[in-house]
Structures are given as C-alpha cells and as structure tokens.
C-alpha positions in Angstrom: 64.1 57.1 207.2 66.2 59.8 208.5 66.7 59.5 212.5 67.2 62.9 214.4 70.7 62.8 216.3 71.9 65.1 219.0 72.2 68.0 216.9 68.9 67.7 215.3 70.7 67.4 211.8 68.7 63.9 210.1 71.3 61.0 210.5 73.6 60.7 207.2 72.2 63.8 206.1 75.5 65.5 205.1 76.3 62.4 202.6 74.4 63.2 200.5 74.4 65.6 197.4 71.9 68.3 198.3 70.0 68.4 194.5 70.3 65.9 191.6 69.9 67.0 188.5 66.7 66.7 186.3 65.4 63.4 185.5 65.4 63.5 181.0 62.5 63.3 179.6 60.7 64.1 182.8 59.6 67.2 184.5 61.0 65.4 187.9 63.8 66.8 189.8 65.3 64.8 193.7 67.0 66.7 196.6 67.1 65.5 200.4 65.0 67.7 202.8 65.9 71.2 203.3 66.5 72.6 206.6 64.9 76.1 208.1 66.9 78.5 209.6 66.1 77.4 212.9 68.4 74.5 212.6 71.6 77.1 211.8 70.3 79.9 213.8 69.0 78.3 217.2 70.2 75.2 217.4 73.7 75.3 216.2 73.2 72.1 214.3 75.3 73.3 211.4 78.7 74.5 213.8 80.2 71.5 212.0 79.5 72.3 208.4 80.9 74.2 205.7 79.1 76.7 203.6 77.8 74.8 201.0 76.8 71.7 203.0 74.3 74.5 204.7 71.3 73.3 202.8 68.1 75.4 203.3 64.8 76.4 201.3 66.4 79.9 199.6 69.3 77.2 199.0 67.1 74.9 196.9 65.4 77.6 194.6 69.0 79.2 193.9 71.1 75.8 193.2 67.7 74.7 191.1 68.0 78.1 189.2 71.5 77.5 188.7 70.7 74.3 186.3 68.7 76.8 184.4 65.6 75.2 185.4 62.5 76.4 187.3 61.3 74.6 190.1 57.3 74.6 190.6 56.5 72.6 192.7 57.7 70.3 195.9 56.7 67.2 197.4 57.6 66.6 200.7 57.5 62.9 201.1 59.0 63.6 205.0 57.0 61.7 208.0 57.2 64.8 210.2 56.6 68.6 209.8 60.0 70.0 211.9 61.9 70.6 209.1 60.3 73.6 207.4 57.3 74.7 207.0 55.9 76.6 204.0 56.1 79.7 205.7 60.3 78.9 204.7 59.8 78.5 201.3 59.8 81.2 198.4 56.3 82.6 197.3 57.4 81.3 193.7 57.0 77.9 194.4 54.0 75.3 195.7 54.0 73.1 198.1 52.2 69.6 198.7 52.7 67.0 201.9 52.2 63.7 201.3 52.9 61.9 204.9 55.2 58.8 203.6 56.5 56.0 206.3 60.5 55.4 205.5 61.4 52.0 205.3 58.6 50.3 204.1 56.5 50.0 200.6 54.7 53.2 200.4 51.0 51.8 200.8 48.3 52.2 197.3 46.8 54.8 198.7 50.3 56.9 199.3 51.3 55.6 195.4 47.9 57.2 194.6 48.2 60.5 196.2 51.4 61.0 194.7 50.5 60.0 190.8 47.5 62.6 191.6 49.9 65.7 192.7 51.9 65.0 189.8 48.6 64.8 187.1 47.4 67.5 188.6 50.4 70.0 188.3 51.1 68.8 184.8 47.5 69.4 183.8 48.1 72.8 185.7 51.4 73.7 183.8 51.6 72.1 180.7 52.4 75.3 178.4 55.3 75.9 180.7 58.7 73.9 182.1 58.5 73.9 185.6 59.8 71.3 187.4 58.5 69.0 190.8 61.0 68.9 193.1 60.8 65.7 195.2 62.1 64.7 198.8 62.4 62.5 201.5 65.0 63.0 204.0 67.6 62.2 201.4 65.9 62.4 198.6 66.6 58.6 197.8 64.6 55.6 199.0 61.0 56.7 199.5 61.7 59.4 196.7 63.4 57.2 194.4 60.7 54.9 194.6 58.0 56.5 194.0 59.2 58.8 191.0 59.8 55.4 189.9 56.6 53.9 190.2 55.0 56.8 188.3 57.6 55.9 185.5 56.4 52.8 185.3 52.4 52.9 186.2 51.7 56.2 184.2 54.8 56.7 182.0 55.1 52.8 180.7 58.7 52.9 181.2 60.7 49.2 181.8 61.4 49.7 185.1 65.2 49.0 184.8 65.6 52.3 182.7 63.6 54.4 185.3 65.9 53.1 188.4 69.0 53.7 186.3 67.5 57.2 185.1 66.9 58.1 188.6 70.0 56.4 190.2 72.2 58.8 187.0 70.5 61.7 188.1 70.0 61.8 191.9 73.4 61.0 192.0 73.5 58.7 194.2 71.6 54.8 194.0 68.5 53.8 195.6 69.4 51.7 198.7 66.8 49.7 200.3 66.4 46.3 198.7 62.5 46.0 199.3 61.9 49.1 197.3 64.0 47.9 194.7 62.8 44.4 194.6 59.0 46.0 194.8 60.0 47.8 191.3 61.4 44.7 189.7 59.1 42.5 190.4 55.9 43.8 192.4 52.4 44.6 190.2 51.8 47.9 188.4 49.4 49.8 190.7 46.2 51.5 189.6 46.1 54.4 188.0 42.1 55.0 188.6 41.3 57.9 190.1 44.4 59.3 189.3 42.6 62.5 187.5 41.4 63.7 190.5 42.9 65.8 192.5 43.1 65.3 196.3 44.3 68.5 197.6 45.6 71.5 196.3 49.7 72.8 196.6 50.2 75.4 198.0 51.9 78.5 197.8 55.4 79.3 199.9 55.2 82.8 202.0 58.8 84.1 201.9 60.0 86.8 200.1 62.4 85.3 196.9 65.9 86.5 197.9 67.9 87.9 196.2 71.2 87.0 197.3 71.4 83.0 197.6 71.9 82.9 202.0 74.6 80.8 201.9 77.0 82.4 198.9 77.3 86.0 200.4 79.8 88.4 198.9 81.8 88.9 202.3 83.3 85.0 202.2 84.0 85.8 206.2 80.8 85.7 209.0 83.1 87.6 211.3 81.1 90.3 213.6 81.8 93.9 214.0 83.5 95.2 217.3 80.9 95.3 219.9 80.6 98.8 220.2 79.9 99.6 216.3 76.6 98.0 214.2 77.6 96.7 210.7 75.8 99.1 207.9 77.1 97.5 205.3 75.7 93.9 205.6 72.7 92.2 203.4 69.5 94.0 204.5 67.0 91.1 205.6 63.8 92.8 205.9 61.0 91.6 208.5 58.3 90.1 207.3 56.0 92.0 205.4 52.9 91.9 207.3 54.5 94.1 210.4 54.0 97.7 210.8 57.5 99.1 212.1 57.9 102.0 213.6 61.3 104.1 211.8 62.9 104.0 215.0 63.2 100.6 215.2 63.5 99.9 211.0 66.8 101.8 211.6 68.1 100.0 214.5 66.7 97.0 213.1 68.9 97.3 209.5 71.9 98.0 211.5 71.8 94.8 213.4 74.2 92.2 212.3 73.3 89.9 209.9 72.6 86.8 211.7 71.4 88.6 214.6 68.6 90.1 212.5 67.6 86.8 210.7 67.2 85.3 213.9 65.3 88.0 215.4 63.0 88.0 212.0 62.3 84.4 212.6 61.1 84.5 216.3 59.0 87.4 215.3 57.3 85.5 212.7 57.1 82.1 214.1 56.2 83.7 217.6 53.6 85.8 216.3 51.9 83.0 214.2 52.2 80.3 217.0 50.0 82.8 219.5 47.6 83.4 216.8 46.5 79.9 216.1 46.8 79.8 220.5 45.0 82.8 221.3 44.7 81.6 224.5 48.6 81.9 225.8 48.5 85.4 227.8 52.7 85.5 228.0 55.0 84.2 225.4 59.1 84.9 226.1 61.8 84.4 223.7 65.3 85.2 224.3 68.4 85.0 221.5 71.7 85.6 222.7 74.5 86.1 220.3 78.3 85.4 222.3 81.3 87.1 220.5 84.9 87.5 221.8 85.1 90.8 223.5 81.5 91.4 224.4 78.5 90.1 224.1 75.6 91.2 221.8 71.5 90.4 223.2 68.5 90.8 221.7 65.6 90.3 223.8 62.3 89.5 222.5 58.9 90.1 224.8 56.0 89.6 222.9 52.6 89.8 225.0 48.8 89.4 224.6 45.7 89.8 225.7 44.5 86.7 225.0 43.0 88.1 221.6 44.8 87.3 218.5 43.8 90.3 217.2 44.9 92.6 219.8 49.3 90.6 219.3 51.8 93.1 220.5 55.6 92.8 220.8 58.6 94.8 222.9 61.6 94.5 221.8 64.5 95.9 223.6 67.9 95.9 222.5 71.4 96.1 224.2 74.8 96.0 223.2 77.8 96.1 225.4 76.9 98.3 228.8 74.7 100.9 226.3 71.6 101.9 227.6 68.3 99.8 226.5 66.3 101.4 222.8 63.2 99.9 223.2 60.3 100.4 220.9 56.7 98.5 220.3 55.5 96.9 217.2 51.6 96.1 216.7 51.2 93.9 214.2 
C-alpha cells in the first residue's frame, strides 16, 4: 500500500507508468491513483516533477483517449478517500469505491464486490467498448490481483496467462509474493451472487476539458508582470452551479491560470464542505501566489448564516499596491 511521505505524494508513486495499456480480450484497463489538483496547487507536492509525471483525473481521460479507447468506468481499489473525489473526475465517466486493504489477500467478500461492479457494467454496456479503468495506489498489487482473479473465477483463464497478460500490459509486474502465490495456487472463489449488483457507479461532476491540464500550448508556466493580467491564457470557468456577477466573470477570466484553478477549487470544495456542515458560521481560506517582483493574493471569505441555503462568498482581490475589487457571489 502506498505510504503518504512529507510531500503528500504516495511513496514510489512517480515509478510508476501512469496508464497501461488495455488488457486483450478484456474490457480492463490499470493506472496508479490519480491525484486532484490540490496536490499541485496547495500543497506543492509536485515542485519536483516534470510535466508529464503530473498525473491527475483530466490526465487519465486524455492519455486513455489517446489509445483510442473510451474509458467508462473506474474502480478505485484505494483504502482512503484524499486523493480525489468524484467531484475531480469528468461527467463522462463512473465511478465505484471499493475499500481494499494493501498488503494483504483481498478478503471474499472484497473479491465479490469487485466481480459484481464488473458484471454489472458489462451487463450495463455491452452494445458498446467502454473500458473499466482500475486502480490502487499504483495500479499493481491489489489491482493486479484482483483483475486477475476475475480472469480466472469468471473468465476461466489459466492463471499463468492472466498474470502474464496483466504484467505485459500494466507495464510493470505484480510484486507481492502472497498475491501471486494466492493466484497460483489458492481456490477459485465463488462466483454466487455475483449478478447482483451492490451499489451503483456513479457519475464524475467536472466539466470534460478540453485542453488535456498538463499539455498546454504555452510549454512555459511563467506569470505575467505583476502589474498586467494574462488575457490570453486557457479560460477555466467556475463551476457551473455559481451565479457570477459580470464584474467579477471579467476579473475572474483575467486571472492567471493557476491562480484561477486554485481559486475555482476552494470555491467548490469550500462551498460543498459548509453545506454538508451547515453548522460552521465562519469559514476562511487564503491562497497566496509568490512571484519575483511582486506578489499576487487572492483572498477568499466565504460566510454563513448557519443555513446551507442562505452560502455567500466575498472575494477580494489585490495585486501589487492596487486598490481592493471586491464583489459577492450567492450561490
């Protein structure tokens, strides 16, 4: 299992390849877990990395498309929820947890769970192509094995062509010798019940981009001067559900483009967090973005009443020694 290091980046994540390729004669496809922006944007986690070792959500969709295949659905095999969320994902594709301990055999009832997601998106889709993407941390032990083990229970495949056919594709081998031996040698499981499903996918909320985030057409992230906004940088609109005011749409476009994917993100994630605590009254988030000659701050107030339904936001924005714009959003 993936250990969290200092930089919140899973340990050995950057070893391996981000997406395999698809597994033939299966609709299966294996990638290690993507990362939300967060992890870029707040943390800094990715100060170290290059462009395409930047592995998020939009990432996945775009390399998947790439292969000329279309990705359907993803099973998140991860034993935590801070990596994304389905709120990071693209509205084009479904999504299904399926709480999975690293290290270990994945227990019958785990096996079962995943041999149900599977029956039932394949019942769901079978007059179309589209693929289940599936992932651990890195997409290689507790994935390997159980794409594996649904080879083998469901598919009747030896199992030493399903490790090798998984192994060839994933590009890299499965590692952990009690999964392996577990394939080799343990019992088939059950398949009963299998028809049934257990819970429904569902569906990401993010726009699909159009623009993969990580391949932009200006191969430099330098800033403008601190005294001029950047008009000419990829617009990423706020989520839809906001009512914006045109004074701040304009100032908001203009923003630079990290700046204004951070400040879409705390919007959203701020605004949802309060409404499933109505009860916080205050809720502060501050961004700061440093550049050399100046620096650049957006400041984010968002207050309530206590009532979900009554959410309001302030957001004032400065740059250099300009005066405040400030503005209010109701969502």
């Amino acid at each position: 299992m993936g250990k969290k290091n200092k930089n919140g980046i899973p340990e050995r994540w950057t070893d391996y390849t981000a997406v395999g390729k698809r597994i033939p004669g299966t609709r299966f496809i294996a990638f290690k877990v993507p990362l939300k922006k967060i992890f870029f944007f707040l943390l800094k986690s990715f100060e170290h990395l290059t462009r395409s070792e930047a592995f998020g959500p939009s990432d996945l969709v775009h390399l998947v498309k790439k292969e000329k295949e279309d990705l359907g659905l993803i099973i998140d095999l991860t034993f935590t929820t801070r990596y994304y969320s389905v709120q990071d994902l693209p509205n084009s594709v479904l999504y299904l947890k399926i709480f999975t301990k690293g290290q270990e055999v994945p227990s019958n009832s785990t096996i079962l769970s995943f041999k149900k997601a599977v029956r039932h998106f394949l019942r769901e889709n079978q007059h179309n192509d589209k693929l289940i993407g599936v992932h651990c941390t890195h997409g290689l032990n507790r994935t390997g094995y159980l794409i594996c083990r649904y080879l083998i229970d469901v598919d009747g495949m030896k199992h030493t062509k399903a490790i090798q056919l998984f192994n060839s594709s994933r590009g890299h081998s499965i590692e952990r010798e009690n999964y392996l031996e577990d394939l080799r040698e343990g019992p088939q499981r059950s398949n009963k019940g299998m028809d049934k499903p257990e819970q429904d996918p569902v569906r990401g909320c993010a726009p699909e981009m159009l623009h993969p985030p990580h391949e932009h057409s200006n191969p430099t992230h330098h800033m403008p001067p601190v005294n001029a906004w950047a008009p000419h940088w990829h617009h990423v609109h706020p989520p839809q559900n906001f009512s914006i005011d045109s004074v701040f749409e304009q100032s908001y476009l203009h923003l630079p483009g990290l700046l204004r994917e951070v400040l879409s993100f705390l919007i959203l994630t701020t605004t949802r967090g309060l409404a499933s605590h109505g009860s916080d009254p205050t809720h502060l988030l501050l961004c700061r973005h440093h550049q050399e000659g100046g620096l650049r701050e957006v400041d984010f107030v968002l207050r309530t009443s206590g009532d979900p339904s009554l959410l309001s936001q302030e957001l004032f924005l400065s740059t250099g020694g300009e005066a405040h714009s400030r503005t209010r959003i109701q969502v």
